[in-house]
N, C-alpha and C positions, 0 to 999 in steps of 0.2 A: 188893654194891651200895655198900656202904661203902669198901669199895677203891678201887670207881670213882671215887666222891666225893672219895677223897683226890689222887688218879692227879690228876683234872681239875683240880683246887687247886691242885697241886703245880707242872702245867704251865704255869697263870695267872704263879703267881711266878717259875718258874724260868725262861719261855722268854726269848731275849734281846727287847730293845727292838723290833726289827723287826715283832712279832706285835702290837707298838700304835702304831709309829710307821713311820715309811714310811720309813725305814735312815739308818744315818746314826753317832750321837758316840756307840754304844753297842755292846757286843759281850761281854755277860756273862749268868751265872745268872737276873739277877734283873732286875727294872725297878722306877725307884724316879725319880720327878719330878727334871726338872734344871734351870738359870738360866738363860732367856737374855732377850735385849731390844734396847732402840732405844739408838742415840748419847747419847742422852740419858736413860738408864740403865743407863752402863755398870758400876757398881758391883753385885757379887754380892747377890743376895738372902737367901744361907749369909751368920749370922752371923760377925764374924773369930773370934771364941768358938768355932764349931762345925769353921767350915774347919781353926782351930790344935788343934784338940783331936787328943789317941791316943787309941789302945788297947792291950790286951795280948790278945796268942792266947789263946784257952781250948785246955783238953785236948779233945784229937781222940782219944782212945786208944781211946775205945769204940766200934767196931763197930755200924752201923747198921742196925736191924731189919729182917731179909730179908721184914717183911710191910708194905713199904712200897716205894713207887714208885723211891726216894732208897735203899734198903735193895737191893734188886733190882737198880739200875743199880751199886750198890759191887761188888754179886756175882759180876757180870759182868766187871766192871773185871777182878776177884782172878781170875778162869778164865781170861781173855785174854790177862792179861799176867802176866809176873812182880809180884809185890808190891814188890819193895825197888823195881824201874825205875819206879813209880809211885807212891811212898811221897807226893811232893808232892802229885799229885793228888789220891788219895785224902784226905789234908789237905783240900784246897782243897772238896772235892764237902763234905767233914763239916763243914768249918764255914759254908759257905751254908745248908745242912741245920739248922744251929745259928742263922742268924741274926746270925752274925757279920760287922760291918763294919770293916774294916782299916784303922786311922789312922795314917797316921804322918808326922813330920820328916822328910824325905829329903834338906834342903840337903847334911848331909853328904855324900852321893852324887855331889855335882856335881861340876863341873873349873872354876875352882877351888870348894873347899868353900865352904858358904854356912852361918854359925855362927849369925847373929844370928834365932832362932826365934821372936821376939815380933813380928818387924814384917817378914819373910820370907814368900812364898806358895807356899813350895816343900814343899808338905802332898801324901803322895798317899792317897786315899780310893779303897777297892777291897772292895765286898760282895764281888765274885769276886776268891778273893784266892789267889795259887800262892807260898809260903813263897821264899825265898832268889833271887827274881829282882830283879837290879837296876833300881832306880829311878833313870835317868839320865833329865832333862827332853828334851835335845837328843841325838842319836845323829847327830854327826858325823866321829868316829873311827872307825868300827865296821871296817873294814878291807874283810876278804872277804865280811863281816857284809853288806855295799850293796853287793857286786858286781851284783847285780841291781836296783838302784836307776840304777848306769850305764846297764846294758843299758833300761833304760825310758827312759833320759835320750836317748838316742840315737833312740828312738820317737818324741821331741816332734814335729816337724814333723808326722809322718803321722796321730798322732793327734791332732793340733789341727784340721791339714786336714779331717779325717773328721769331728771335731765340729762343728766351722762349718758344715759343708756339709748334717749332719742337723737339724743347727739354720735354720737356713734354707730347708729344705723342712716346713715345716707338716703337708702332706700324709705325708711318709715318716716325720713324727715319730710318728705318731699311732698307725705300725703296733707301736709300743715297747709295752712293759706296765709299767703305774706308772709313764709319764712325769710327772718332776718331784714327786711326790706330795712330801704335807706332813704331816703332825700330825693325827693322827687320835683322839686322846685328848684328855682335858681334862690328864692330867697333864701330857703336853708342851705344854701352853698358851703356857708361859711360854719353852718354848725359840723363841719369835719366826715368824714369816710368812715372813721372809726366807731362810730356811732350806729350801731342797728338795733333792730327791735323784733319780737316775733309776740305778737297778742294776744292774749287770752279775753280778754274783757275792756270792750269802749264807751265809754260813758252809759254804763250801765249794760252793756248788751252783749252778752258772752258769745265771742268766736266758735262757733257750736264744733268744726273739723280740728281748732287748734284744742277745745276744751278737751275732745275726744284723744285728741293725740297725748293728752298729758293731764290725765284724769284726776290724780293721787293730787296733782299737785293745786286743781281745779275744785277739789272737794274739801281741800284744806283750806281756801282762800273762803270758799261758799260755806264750810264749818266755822270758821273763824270767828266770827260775829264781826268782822271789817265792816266800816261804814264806806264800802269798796267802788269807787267809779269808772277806776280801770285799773286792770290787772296786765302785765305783759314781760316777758322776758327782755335786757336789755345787755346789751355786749359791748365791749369797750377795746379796739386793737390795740396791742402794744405797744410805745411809745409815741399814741395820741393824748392828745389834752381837750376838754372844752374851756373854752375863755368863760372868763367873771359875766353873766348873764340875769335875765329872770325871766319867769315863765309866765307871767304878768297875767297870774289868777290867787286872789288871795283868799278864794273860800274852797281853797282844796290842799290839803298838805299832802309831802311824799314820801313813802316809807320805802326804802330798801333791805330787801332780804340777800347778805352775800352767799352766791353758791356756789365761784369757784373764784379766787381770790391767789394769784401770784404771787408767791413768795408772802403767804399768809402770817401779817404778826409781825414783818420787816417795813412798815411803811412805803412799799411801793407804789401803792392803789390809796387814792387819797381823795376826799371832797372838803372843799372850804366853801361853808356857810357864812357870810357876813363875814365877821372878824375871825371866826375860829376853824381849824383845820385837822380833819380826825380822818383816822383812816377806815377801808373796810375790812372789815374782819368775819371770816366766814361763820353762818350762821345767828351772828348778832344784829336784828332787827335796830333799824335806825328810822327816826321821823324828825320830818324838819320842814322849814317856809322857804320852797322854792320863790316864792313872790319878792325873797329877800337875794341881791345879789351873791351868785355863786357861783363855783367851776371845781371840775376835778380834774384828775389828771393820772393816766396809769402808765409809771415810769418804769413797766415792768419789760422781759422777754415775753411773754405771753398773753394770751387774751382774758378781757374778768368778764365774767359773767353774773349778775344780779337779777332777783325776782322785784321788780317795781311797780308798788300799788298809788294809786291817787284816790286821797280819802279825804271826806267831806270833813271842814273845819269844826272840829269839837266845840264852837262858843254858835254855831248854826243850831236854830231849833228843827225839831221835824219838818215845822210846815216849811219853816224857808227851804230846807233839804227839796222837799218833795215840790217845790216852787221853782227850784231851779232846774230841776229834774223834767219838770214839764218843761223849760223854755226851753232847753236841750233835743227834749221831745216832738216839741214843735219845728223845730229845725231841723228834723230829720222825718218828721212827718206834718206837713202844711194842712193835711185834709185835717186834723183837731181845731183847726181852727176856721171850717167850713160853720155855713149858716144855718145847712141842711144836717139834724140830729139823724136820721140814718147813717149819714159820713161820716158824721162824730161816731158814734157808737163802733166802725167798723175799724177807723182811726185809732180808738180806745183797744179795741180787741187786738190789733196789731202789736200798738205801745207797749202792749201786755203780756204778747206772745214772747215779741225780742226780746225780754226780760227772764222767760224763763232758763233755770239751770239746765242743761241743756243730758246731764246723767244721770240715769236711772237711779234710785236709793240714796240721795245725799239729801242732806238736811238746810235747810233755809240757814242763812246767813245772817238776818235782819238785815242787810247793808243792799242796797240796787243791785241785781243782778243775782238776787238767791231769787227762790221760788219755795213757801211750803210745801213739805213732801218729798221734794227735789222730781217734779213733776218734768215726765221728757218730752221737750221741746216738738211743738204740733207741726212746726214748721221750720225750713232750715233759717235762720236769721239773714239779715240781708247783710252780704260782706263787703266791704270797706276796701278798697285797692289804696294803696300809698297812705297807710299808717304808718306815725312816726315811732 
């Protein structure tokens, strides 16, 4: 009983935002309140004290008790995979486990470096935190890194077409699941009204009614070659802002696709990364380190609309990918981690299902949530109420 006690505890904390917010600036271990607000509060409600402060790592050396929910998921890790291919991981799992919130300076990271750390907001803040991945605010050199950032760029039209077009039927909107949902929590209170989301893809597991609602735009993402953990439409009201925040996961970066963009090309609709402040511009694909303090702000008459993916950090190997993929896995299915191998195997076949592309003739993705073949979903995926 007490196990169970701890199991259900452990899952409150650990699962990502999504299981209190309706999807969205989050995609880690843990949930923990964020800033946001109107034009006329745009400054952060994180003291400059708090956002400028470190940390240092503690030791992770010791091995976490196999009679624990956190103990259990390491154990599985170490059978699965090699240990040394997942030494970061396993880091990263034991200091959530710990409690540990990751602070640090990262100007020096940037191109050019950014020295001045007293009056600099180039801090990144990461409870999920994976040792030795780079903190770059803006990912515009990444080379073959955005090859699939083109290949999406190249989809504008058709997936702009397709949203317009579901957007102005009411009726066909309605057949979506958690169309547009908002803040479901009191702790997301503060991340603002203006703020909605409508889901394609959650950590790995494509909204099978929304992927159908907006296919064109769901085969682009699974053509892509995106190394994609969540896909979802996100909208911004009119003279809303969100405050200077982070979304305190550093082994996922965020790419936006703009699709309907106010007063496009005049600076209306803006996000500042760290120190630097770019606006969106429809059609041009954008990647950057949400784990790096940031806020936008659309000072526009109208509503933006953006396609927003969350993609596994480029300096992540496979196995750590597919390492973290299970602990995710695990938390959304506990029987993988039964002692009894028929429950695993059945566990398995699940983890496995929710993963497939959910339409008929598309082609695998390489990224979680494609499927060879673009095999159709045996089953309908298990949906998620109050994605952010």
């Amino acid at each position: 009983m007490l196990e169970r006690i701890m199991l259900v505890k452990l899952l409150v904390l650990t699962l990502p935002l999504h299981f209190f917010f309706s999807c969205g600036d989050a995609f880690s271990y843990g949930s923990r309140p964020r800033s946001l607000g109107s034009t006329t509060h745009l400054r952060s409600t994180v003291s400059d004290d708090v956002m400028r402060s470190v940390t240092n790592i503690p030791s992770t050396s010791a091995p976490l008790s196999q009679n624990t929910f956190a103990g259990k998921v390491e154990q599985a890790l170490m059978l699965r995979f090699k240990p040394s291919k997942i030494e970061r991981v396993i880091t990263s799992w034991r200091l959530a486990e710990l409690g540990y919130e990751h602070r640090e300076f990262v100007g020096d990271q940037q191109v050019p470096p950014i020295t001045d750390a007293a009056t600099s907001r180039c801090y990144q803040h990461a409870p999920s935190y994976v040792p030795g991945l780079k903190a770059t605010a803006w990912w515009d050199n990444a080379g073959d890194e955005l090859a699939w950032a083109k290949s999406l760029s190249k989809s504008f039209d058709s997936i702009r077409d397709e949203f317009t077009s579901v957007m102005s039927a009411p009726d066909k909107l309605s057949e979506g699941n958690n169309v547009w949902a908002g803040a479901l929590s009191t702790d997301a209170e503060s991340y603002g009204e203006g703020w909605k989301t409508l889901v394609l893809l959650n950590r790995g597991q494509w909204d099978e009614n929304n992927a159908i609602l907006f296919p064109a735009t769901s085969r682009a993402i699974n053509q892509s070659g995106a190394p994609v953990a969540e896909a979802f439409f996100a909208s911004m009201k009119p003279q809303t802002s969100i405050k200077p925040h982070s979304d305190f996961t550093n082994f996922v970066l965020t790419s936006h696709l703009p699709l309907v963009i106010p007063e496009n090309g005049n600076n209306k609709c803006r996000l500042s990364v760290g120190d630097e402040t770019r606006e969106w511009l429809e059609g041009k694909v954008i990647l950057f380190d949400t784990s790096i303090y940031h806020d936008a702000i659309n000072d526009s008459e109208e509503m933006r609309y953006i396609l927003m993916l969350r993609v596994w950090h480029p300096d992540l190997t496979k196995e750590e990918i597919e390492a973290l993929q299970f602990i995710y896995d695990c938390l959304e299915i506990p029987e993988l981690l039964s002692d009894d191998p028929g429950t695993v195997f059945m566990a398995e076949q699940r983890a496995k299902m929710v993963k497939e592309f959910p339409l008929i003739g598309s082609q695998a993705s390489g990224g979680f949530g494609g499927v060879k073949g673009g095999k159709k979903t045996k089953g309908k995926a298990k949906r998620k109420k109050g994605r952010k």
